[in-house]
Every structure is written in C-alpha cells, then in structure tokens.
C-alpha positions in Angstrom: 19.3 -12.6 3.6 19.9 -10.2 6.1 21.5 -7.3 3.7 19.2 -7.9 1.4 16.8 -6.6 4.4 19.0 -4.3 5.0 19.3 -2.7 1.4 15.3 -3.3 0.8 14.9 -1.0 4.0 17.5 1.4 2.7 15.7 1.3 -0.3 12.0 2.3 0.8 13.6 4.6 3.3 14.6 6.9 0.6 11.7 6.2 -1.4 9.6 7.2 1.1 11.6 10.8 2.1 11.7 10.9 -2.5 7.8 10.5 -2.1 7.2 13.5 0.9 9.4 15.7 -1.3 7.7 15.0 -4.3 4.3 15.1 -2.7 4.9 19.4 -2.2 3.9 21.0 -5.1 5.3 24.8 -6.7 3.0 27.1 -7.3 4.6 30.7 -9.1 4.0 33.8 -7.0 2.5 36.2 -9.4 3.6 33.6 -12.0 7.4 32.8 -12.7 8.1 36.6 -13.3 11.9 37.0 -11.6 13.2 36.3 -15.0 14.6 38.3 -18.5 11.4 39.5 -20.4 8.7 38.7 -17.6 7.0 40.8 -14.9 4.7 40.2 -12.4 0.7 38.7 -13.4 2.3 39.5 -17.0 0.9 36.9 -19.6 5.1 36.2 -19.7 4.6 35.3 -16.2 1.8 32.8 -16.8 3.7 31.3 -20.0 7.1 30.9 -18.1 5.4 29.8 -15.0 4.3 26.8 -16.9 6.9 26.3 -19.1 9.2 25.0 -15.9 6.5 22.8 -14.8 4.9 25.1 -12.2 1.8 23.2 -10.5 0.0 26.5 -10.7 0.8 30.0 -11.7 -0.9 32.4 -8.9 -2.2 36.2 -10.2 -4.5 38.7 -8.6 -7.6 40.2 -9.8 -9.3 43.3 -9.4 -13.4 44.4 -10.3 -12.9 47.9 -12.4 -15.6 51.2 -12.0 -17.2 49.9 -15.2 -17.4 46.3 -13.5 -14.7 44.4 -16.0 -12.2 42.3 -14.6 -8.4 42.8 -14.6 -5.4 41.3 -13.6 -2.9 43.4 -11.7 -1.5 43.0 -7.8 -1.5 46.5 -6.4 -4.7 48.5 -5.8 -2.7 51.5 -7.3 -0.5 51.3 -9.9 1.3 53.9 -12.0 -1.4 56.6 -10.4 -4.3 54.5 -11.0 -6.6 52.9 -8.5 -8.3 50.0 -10.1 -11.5 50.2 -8.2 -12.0 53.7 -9.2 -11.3 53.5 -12.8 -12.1 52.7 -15.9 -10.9 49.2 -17.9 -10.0 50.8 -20.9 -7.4 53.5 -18.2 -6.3 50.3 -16.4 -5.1 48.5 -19.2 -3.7 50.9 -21.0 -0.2 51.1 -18.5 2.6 48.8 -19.0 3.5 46.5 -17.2 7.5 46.1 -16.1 8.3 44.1 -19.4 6.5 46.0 -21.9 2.8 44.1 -21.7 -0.2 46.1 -21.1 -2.1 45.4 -18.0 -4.1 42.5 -19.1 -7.9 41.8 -18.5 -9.1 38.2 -16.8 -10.4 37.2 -20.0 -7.0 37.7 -22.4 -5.0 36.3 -19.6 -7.0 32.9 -19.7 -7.5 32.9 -23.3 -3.7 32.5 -23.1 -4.0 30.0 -20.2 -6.2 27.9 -22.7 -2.9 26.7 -24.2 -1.5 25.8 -21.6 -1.6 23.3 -18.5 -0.2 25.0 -15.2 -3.4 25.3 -12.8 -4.6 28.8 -12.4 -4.6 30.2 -8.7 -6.9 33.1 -8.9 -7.0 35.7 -6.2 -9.5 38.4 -5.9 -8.7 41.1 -3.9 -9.9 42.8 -0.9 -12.6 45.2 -2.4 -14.2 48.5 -0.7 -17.7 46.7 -0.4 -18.7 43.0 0.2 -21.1 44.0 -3.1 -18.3 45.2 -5.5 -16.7 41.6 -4.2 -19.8 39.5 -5.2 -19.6 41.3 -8.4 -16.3 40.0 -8.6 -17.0 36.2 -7.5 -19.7 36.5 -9.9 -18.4 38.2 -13.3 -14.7 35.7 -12.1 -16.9 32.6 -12.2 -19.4 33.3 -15.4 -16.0 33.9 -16.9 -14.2 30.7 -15.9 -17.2 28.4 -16.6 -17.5 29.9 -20.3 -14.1 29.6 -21.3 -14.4 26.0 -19.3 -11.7 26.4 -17.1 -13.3 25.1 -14.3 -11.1 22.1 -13.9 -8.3 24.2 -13.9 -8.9 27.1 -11.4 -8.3 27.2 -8.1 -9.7 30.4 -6.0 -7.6 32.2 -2.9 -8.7 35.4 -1.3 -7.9 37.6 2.3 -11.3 38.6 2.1 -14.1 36.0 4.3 -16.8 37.5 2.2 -14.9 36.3 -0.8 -14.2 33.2 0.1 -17.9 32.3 1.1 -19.1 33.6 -2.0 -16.8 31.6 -4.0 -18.0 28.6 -2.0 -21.3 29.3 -3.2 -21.3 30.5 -6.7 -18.6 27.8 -7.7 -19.4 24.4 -9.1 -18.9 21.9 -5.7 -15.5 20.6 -5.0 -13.9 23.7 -6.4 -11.0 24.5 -4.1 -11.3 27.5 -2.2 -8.8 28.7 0.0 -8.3 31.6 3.0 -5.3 33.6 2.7 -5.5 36.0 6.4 -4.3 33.4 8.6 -7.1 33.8 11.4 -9.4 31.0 11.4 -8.1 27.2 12.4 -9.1 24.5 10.1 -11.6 23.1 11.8 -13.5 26.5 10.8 -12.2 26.9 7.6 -13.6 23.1 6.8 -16.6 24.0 8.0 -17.2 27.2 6.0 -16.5 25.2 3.2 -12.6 25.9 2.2 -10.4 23.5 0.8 -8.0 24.5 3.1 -5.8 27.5 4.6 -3.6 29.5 2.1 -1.5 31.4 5.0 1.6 32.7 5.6 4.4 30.4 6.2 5.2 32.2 9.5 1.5 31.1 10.7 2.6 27.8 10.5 5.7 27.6 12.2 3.6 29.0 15.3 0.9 26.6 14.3 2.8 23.3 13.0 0.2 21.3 14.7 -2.5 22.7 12.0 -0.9 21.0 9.2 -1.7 17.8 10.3 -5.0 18.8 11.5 -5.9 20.3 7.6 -5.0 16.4 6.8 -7.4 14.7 9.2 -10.2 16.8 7.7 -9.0 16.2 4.4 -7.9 19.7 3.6 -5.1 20.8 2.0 -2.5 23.2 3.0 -0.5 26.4 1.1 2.0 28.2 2.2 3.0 31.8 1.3 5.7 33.4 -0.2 8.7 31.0 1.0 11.4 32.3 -0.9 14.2 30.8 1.4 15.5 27.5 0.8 15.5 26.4 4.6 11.6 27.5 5.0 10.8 25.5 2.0 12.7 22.2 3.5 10.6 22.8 6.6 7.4 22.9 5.2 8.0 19.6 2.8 8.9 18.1 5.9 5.9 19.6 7.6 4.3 17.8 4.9 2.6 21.2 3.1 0.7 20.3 0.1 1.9 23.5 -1.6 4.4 25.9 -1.3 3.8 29.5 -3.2 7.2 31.2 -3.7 8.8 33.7 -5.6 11.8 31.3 -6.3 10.3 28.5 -8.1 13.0 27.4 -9.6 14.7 27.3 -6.3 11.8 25.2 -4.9 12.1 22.6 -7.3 15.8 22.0 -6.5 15.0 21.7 -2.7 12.5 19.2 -3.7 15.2 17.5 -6.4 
C-alpha cells in the first residue's frame, strides 16, 4: 500500500510540474520569421508561426499619411517613414524574403485561414490623435473581418492602450508593453495584464503572482534564452514572446 502511495505521489508530482510547463504559452515575435523563406511581420511569418502551433503570432502596425493601416516594425524602413508616407510608397518595398510590405487588411485576410491568435501591436505614433485613428481604423477592421475572437492588442503607448480599452468589444485583452505601471494600475485602467520585458520581472518576480490574484495575465518579452524561458514557466508566466519559438516549445517539452 505504501508504494503504491509512493508511485501515486510520484505520479501527480510530475503531472503537476507537466501541467505549469504546459500552462506557458508561445507566442512568435514578429511571427516565426528566423526561418528559410520568412521575414519578419511577413505573411510567411504569420503562416509558419502557426503552422508549429504558435499560441499567437505577434506583428506591429503603423497608421500611414493617407490614414491606411500597415504592418511593418520599424518606423523607417528602406528610407521611408511610415507616418509620413503614403500606403501605396510603404507597401511597395520588399520585405527580407521577397513579400511586399503588407497592409492590416491582406495580412488578416490570410490570418482568416488560419488559427494562431493575432497579437496586434500599434506603435508609438507622433500624436495621441494619429493613435486613435489607429485604435479606431485597427478595430472597424478587426470587427468586419470578425476577428474579434481572435485578436489580442499590445502597445508601449498609455494612450493606446486606454483607447483600445474603450473602442474594443469588453473582455478584449489589452495589454501594456513599457514596464512602468504595477498591476494593480494596470487592472484598474482596464488591461488584461502587463506585456513587459522579461528583465522587469526578474526585478519584480513578486508581480507575477500579484497579476494572478487580480486575475490578469502575464507576457513576457523577447526571451530568446533557454534559461530565461525555464525561469518564467516556473515564475508561472502565462506567455512567453520569443524569437526562438521553436526553442520554447522544447523547454516546455
């Protein structure tokens, strides 16, 4: 009686450590772009991010001069500042696999047939107004191509984040990327949670568990080392957004 005790304890032991592994989710930095014929917030990206089983494929979106919507990381690239120009100049470069810089709307057409979860992040814009063009053109967008359930929204900018707290349908997760605010503030703007910097959390590990007593959840940016990732499963991080998905699916293997 007393091994079977023994092995029954054994048993849930490494359930439970299985479980807390399993329990961290990958989400693709720029999508799952370190890989032959991808490139970063490349359509490739989003296809490959999801065809490894990524939780979510993150990209990053820019608000044009003409006020359309484009996906692309840098605020300059190839010469051309996205604010300042035109769609029709800013998807006209190539991206580092041979794509054209894509617009919101053809990169979640493509997302349509597909089932990774779409981390959307709008970037720090000039003006709070050209960002609440952005929250608002970025949510029209989602809701008519009903991606709603699907979409999850990440910005540095506060202004951003309120204003995708209140244009978005409630219970849409939101998250704050800077790594300033505790959760207690961030629950009470609304958020579903930090989105910081791994670093932040290793000098806050206590905030991890406070995010869970307020029912948040908590992200953690770009861990691309195998030892960081460990730390924050065991942390108990609800996410992990890395460059090395692939790598982050073996630590959690």
């Amino acid at each position: 009686m007393k091994l079977k005790q023994l092995l029954l304890a054994a048993f849930l032991f490494a359930s439970g450590g299985w479980v807390q592994a399993q329990h961290t989710q990958v989400i693709a930095h720029r999508g799952y772009w370190d890989v032959a014929g991808s490139a970063q917030n490349s359509v490739a990206a989003l296809v490959k991010a999801d065809s490894i089983g990524c939780y979510g494929s993150e990209f990053d979106v820019w608000l044009t001069r003409d006020g359309q919507l484009v996906v692309n990381h840098d605020d300059t690239y190839q010469g051309v500042t996205f604010q300042e120009a035109s769609a029709e100049e800013c998807t006209s470069l190539r991206l580092a696999n041979g794509e054209f810089v894509p617009t919101l709307r053809q990169y979640l057409a493509k997302a349509l047939e597909l089932k990774t979860r779409l981390i959307l992040e709008l970037k720090p814009h000039k003006t709070a107004a050209q960002e609440t063009r952005a929250v608002e053109g970025i949510v029209r967008m989602i809701r008519e191509m009903n991606l709603e359930s699907r979409v999850e929204y990440i910005t540095f900018s506060l202004h951003a984040a309120k204003e995708f707290v209140r244009l978005s349908p409630e219970g849409t997760p939101v998250y704050y990327l800077n790594g300033d605010l505790p959760p207690r503030e961030l629950k009470d703007l609304g958020c579903a949670g930090p989105d910081y910097h791994f670093s932040v959390f290793k000098a806050h590990p206590e905030w991890i568990k406070e995010c869970h007593d307020l029912g948040m959840k908590v992200n953690a940016w770009t861990v691309n080392d195998a030892e960081d990732m460990r730390w924050l499963v065991e942390q108990g991080a609800d996410y992990i957004t890395t460059n090395a998905p692939v790598l982050l699916q073996s630590v959690l293997k």
